[in-house]
MIPA-334887 format. One record per residue (C-alpha): residue number from 1; x, y, z; residue in one letter. Coordinates in Angstrom, 3 decimals, decimal comma. Layout:
<atoms>
ATOM  seq         x         y         z  type
ATOM  NUM         X         Y         Z     A
...
</atoms>
This chain:
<atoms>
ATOM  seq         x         y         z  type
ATOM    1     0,000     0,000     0,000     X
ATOM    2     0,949     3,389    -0,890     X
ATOM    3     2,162     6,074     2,374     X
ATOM    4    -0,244     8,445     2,768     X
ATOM    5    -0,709    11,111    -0,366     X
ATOM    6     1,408     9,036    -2,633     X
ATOM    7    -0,258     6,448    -5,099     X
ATOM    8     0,900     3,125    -5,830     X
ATOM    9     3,722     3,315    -8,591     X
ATOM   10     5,219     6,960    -7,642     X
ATOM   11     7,192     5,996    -4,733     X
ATOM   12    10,682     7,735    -5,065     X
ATOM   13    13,712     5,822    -4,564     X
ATOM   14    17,145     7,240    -2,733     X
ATOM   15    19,008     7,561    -5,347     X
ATOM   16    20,285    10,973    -6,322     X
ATOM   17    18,385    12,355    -9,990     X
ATOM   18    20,538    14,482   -11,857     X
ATOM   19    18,253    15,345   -15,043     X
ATOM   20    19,009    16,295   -18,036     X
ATOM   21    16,453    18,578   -19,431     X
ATOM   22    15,886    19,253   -23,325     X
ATOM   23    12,230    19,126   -23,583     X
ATOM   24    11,892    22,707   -24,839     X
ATOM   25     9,892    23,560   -27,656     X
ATOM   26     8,507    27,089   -28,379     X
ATOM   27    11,539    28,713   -26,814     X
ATOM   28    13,776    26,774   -28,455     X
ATOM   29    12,809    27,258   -31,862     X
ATOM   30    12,516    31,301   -31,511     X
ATOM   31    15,373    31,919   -29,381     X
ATOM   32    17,831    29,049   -30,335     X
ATOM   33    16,914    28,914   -34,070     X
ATOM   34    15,499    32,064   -34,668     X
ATOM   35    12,006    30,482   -36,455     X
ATOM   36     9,313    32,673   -36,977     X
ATOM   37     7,052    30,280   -38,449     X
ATOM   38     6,882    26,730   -38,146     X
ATOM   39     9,809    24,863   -39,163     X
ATOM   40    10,611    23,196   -41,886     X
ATOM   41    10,950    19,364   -42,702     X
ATOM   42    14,675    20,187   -42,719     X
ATOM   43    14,373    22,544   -39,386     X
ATOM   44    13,105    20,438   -37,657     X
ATOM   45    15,055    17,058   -38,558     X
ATOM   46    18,468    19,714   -36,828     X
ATOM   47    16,305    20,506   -33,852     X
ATOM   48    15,785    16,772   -33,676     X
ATOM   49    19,331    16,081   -34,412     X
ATOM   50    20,763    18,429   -31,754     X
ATOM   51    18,585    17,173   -29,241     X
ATOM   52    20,007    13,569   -30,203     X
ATOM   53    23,555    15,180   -29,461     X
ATOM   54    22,359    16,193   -26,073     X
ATOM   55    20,969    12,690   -25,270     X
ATOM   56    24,521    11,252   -26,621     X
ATOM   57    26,374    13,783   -24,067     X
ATOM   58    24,455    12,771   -21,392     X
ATOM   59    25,327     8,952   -21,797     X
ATOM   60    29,040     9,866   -21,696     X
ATOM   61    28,663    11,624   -19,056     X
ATOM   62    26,855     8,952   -17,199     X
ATOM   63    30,060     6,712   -17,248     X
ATOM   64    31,879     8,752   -14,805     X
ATOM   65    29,049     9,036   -12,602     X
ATOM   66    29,473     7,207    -9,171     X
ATOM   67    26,647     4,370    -8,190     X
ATOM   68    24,407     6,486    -6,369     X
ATOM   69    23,680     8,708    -9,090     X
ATOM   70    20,800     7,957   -11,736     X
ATOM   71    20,664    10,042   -14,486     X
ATOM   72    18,070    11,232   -16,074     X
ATOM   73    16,329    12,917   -19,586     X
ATOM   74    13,638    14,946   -19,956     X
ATOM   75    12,762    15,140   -23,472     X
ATOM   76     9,455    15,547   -25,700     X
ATOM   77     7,843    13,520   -28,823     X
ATOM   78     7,830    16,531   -31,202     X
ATOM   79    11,887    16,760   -31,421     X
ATOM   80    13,002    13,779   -29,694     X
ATOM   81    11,309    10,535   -30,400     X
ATOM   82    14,413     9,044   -31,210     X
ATOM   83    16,182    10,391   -27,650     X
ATOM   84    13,096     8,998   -25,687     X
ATOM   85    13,157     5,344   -27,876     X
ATOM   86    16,676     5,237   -26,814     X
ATOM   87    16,687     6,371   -23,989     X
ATOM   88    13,371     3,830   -22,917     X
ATOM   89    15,666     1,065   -24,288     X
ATOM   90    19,079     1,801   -22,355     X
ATOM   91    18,497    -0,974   -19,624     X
ATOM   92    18,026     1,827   -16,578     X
ATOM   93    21,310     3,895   -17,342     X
ATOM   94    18,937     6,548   -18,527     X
ATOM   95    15,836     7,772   -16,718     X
ATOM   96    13,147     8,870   -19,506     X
ATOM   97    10,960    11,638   -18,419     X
ATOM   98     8,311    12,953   -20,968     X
ATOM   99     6,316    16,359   -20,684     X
ATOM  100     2,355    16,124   -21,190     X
ATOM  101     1,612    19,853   -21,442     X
ATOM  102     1,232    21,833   -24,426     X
ATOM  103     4,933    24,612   -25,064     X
ATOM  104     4,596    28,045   -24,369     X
ATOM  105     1,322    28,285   -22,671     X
ATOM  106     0,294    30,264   -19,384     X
ATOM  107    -1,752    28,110   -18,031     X
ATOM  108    -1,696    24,200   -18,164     X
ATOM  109    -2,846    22,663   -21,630     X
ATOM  110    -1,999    19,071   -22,960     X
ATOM  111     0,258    18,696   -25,857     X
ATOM  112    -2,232    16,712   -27,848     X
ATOM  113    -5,230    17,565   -26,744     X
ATOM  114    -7,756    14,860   -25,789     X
ATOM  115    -5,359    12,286   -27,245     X
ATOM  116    -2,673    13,082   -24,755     X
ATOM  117    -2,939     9,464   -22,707     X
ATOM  118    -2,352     7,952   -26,087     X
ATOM  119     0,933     9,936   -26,831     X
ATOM  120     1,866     9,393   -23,535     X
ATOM  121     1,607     5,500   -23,966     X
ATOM  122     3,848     5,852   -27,166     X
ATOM  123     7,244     5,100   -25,439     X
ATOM  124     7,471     3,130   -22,305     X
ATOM  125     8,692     5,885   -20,158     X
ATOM  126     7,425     5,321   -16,743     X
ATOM  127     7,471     9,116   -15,667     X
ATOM  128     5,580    11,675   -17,031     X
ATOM  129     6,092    15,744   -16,429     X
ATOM  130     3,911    18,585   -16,144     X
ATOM  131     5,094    22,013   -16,249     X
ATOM  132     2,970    24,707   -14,143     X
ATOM  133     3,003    28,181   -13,609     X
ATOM  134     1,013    29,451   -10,498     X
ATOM  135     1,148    31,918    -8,042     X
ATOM  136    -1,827    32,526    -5,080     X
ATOM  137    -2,215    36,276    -6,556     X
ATOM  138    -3,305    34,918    -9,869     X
ATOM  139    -6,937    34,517   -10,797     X
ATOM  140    -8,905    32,057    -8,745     X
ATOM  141   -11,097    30,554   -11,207     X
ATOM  142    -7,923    29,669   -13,825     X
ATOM  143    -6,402    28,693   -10,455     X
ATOM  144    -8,843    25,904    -9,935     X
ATOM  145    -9,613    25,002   -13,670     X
ATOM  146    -5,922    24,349   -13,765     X
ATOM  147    -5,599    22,539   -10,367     X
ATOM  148    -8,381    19,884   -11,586     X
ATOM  149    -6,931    19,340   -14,660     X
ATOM  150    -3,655    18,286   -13,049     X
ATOM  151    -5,608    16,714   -10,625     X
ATOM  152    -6,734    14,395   -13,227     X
ATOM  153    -3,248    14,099   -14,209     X
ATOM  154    -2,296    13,182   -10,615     X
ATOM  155    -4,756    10,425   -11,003     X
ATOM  156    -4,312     8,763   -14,592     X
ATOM  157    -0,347     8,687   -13,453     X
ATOM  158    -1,306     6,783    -9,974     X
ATOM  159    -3,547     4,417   -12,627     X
ATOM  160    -0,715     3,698   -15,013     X
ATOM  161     1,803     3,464   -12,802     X
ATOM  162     3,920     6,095   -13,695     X
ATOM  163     5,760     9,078   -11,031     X
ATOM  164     5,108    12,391   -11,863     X
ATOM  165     7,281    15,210   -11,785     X
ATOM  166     5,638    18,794   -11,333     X
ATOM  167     7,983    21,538   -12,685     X
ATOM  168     6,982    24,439   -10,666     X
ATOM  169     7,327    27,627   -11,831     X
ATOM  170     6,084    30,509    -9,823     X
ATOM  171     6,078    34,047   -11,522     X
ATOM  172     5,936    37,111    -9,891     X
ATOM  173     1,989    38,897   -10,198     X
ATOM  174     1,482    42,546   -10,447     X
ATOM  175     1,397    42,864    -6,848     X
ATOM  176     4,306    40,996    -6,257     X
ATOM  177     6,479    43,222    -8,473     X
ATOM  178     5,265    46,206    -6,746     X
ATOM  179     6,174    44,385    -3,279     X
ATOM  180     9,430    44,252    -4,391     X
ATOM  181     9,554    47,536    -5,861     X
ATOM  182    10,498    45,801    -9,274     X
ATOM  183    13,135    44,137    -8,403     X
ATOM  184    12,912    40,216    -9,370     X
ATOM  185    16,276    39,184    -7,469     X
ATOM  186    14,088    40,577    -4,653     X
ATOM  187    10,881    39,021    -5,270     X
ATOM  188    12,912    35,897    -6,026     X
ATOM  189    14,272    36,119    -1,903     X
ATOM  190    11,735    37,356     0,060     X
ATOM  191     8,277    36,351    -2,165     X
ATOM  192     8,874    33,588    -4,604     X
ATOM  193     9,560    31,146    -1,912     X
ATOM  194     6,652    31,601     0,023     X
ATOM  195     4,472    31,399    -2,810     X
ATOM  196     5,747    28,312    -3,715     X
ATOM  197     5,314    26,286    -0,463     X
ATOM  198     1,489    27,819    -0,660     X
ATOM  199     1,130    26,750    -4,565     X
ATOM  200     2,208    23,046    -3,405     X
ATOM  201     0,198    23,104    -0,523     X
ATOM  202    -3,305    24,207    -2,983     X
ATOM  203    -2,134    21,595    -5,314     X
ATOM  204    -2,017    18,661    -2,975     X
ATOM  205    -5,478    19,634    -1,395     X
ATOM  206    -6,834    19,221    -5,214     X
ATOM  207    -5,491    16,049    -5,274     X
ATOM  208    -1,883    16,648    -7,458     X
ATOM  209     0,381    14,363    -5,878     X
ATOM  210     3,839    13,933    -7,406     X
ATOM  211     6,846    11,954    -6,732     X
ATOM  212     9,312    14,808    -7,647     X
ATOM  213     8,446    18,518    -7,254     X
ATOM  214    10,779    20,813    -9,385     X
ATOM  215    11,049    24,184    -8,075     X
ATOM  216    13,465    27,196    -9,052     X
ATOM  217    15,786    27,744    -5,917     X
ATOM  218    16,050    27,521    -3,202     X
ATOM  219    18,472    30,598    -2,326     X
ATOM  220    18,158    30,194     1,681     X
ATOM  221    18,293    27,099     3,992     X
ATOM  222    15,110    27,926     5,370     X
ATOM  223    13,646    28,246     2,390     X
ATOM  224    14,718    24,726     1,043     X
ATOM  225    13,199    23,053     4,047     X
ATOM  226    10,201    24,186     4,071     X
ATOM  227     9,618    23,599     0,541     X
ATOM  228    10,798    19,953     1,081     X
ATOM  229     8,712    19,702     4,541     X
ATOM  230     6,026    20,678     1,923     X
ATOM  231     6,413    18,335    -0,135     X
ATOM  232     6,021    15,400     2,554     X
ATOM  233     3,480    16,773     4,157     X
ATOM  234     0,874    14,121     5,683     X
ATOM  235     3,310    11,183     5,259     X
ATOM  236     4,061    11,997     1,526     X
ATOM  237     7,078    10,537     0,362     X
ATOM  238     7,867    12,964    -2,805     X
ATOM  239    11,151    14,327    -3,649     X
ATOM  240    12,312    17,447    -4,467     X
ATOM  241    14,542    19,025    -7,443     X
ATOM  242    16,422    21,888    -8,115     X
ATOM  243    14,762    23,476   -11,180     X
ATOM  244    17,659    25,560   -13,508     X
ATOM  245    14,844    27,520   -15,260     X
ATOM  246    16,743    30,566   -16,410     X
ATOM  247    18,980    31,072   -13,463     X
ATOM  248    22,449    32,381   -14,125     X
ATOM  249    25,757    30,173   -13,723     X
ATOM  250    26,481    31,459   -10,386     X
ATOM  251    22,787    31,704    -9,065     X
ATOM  252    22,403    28,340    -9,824     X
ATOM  253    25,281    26,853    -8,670     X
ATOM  254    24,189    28,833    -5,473     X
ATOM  255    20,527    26,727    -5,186     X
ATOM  256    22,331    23,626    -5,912     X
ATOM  257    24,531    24,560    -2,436     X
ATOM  258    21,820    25,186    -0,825     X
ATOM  259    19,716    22,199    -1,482     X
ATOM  260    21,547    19,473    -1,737     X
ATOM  261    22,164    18,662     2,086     X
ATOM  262    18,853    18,885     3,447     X
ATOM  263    16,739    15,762     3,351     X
ATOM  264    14,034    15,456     1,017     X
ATOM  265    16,372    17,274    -1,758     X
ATOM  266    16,582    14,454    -4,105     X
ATOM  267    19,158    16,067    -7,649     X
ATOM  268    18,146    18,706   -10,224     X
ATOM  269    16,419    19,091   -13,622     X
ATOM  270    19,227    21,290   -15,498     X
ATOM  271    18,599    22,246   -19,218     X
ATOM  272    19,536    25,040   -21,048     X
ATOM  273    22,321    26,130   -18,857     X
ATOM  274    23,964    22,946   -20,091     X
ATOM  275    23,429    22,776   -23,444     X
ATOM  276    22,298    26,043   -24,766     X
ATOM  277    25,625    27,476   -25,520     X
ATOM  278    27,310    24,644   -26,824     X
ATOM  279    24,433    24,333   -29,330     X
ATOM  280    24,496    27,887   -30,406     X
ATOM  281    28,348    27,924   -31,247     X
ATOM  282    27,868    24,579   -33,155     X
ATOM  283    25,047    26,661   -35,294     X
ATOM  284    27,183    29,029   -36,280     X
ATOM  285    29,553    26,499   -37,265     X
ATOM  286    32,269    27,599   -35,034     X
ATOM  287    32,574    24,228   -33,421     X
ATOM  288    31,641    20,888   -34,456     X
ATOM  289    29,279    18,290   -33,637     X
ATOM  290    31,770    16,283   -31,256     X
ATOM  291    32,953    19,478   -29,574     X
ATOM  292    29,653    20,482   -28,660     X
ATOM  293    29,086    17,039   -27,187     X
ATOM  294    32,367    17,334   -25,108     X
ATOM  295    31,140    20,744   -23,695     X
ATOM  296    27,694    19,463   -23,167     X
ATOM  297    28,831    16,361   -21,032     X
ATOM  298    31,544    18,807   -19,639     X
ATOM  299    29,233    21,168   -18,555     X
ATOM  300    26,614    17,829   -16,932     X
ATOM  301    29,546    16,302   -15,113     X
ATOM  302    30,243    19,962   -13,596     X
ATOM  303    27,177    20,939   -11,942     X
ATOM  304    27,046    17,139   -10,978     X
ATOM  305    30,226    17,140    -9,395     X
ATOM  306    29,002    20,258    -7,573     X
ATOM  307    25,873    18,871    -6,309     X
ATOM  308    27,672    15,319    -5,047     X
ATOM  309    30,465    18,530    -2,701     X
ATOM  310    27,235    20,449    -1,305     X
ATOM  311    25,496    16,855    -0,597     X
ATOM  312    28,123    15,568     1,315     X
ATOM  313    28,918    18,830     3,248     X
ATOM  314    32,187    19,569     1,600     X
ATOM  315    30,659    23,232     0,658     X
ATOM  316    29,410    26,234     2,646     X
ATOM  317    25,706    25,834     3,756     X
ATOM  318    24,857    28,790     1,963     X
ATOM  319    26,394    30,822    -1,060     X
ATOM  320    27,008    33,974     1,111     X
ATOM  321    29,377    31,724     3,491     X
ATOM  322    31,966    31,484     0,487     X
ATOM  323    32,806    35,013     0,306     X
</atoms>
């Protein structure tokens, strides 16, 4: 039987999850590629093909990894089918995470619609992700339209025996920016956190109940246990991840610190800060194809490495203890 708040198939296990994330879409294509329309056959065969790099980084990286680390990928069906057959066929040394929402959207929509539990049975990945933005000064009613649909999520995952990771994003409201007198490194101490522990706190009382919770920070100890106090609230047995979302090198170097020794902090979910740049100079064809792969796994093994020194104490508690 399941602990309490966790269904049967989404109980974590100790290992530490060091994810590999690559399952943007939208962003990628107008930022990375520069598309302003929909790409081309030929588009979006080298999206498909750089996102097979990635995948090919992360299992050389995964060599030098020590036991206790699982790696992991997070990629989608629209640009990497072939990363997420592979990966689904590589015997456990690769975790396959797939995203059901919809790129680019505000508020929580599935990538295919009504047909989204039959994409989501197309690979035998057995975790799923859902990406959410919420914040308790945003509208109620989309608020609780959202929080069902997950809800139903939650449920169909607990069914199929699949974990679920929530990536939790939590963006500052109009309020919020005027609390902080518009400054987001601000908002990002003193608000952000707060929010966040309330958004998880909503979502489990509508019935969203995760395995792994990925959340941007935390920059303060306090702040990193109670999210993860949050997240096992009433028994629960979920996890928590450091999130990279669009943190700098330093800021998120700084989370990582910060997490990684208190229980209930179980790895990250790192993307674009790994592979972003690497990707970009092999566009421009100022690298090639097997350099980009050495600074992609380069860049994996570093922020791993990192983690592993903060987990077992051999950093500062807190970034501000370096100086």
């Amino acid at each position: 039987m399941a602990a309490a708040g966790v269904p049967d198939g989404t109980r974590p296990d100790d290992r530490v999850l060091l994810i590999l994330a690559a399952d943007h879409r939208d962003s990628l294509e107008r930022d990375l590629y520069g598309l302003t329309a929909p790409p081309t056959p030929a588009q979006a065969a080298r999206i498909s093909a750089d996102k097979l790099l990635v995948y090919q980084a992360l299992l050389d990286a995964a060599g030098w990894l020590p036991a206790q680390i699982q790696p992991g990928m997070l990629i989608d069906e629209q640009y990497g089918a072939s990363v997420a057959e592979l990966a689904s066929r590589s015997a456990g040394t690769v975790s396959l995470y797939m995203p059901l929402e919809a790129s680019g959207q505000e508020w929580f929509r599935f990538a295919y619609g009504d047909d989204w539990q039959r994409h989501a049975g197309f690979f035998a990945a057995g975790n799923a992700k859902v990406l959410v933005r919420d914040n308790p000064g945003l509208d109620p009613a989309r608020r609780e339209q959202q929080a069902q649909r997950l809800g139903l999520v939650s449920a169909w995952a607990a069914r199929t025996g699949r974990s679920l990771m929530v990536e939790l994003l939590v963006p500052a409201t109009g309020a919020d920016q005027d609390a902080a007198a518009g400054d987001m490194d601000r908002y990002d101490e003193e608000l952000r956190p707060g929010h966040t522990v309330a958004v998880m706190e909503y979502l489990q009382d509508h019935g969203v109940e995760p395995a792994l919770w990925a959340v941007e920070g935390p920059g303060r100890h306090d702040d990193a246990v109670a999210v993860a106090a949050m997240a096992s609230r009433g028994g629960r047995q979920a996890r928590c991840l450091v999130d990279g979302g669009q943190a700098s090198y330093d800021t998120l170097k700084g989370w990582l610190q910060v997490a990684a020794p208190i229980p209930g902090w179980a790895g990250f979910a790192i993307g674009g800060g790994i592979w972003w740049e690497p990707l970009r100079v092999h566009l421009r064809h100022l690298s090639t194809a097997g350099e980009a792969r050495r600074r992609i796994r380069a860049a994996y093994l570093d922020y791993a490495r990192y983690y592993l020194k903060a987990r077992e104490g051999m950093l500062a508690a807190e970034p501000d203890q370096m100086l």
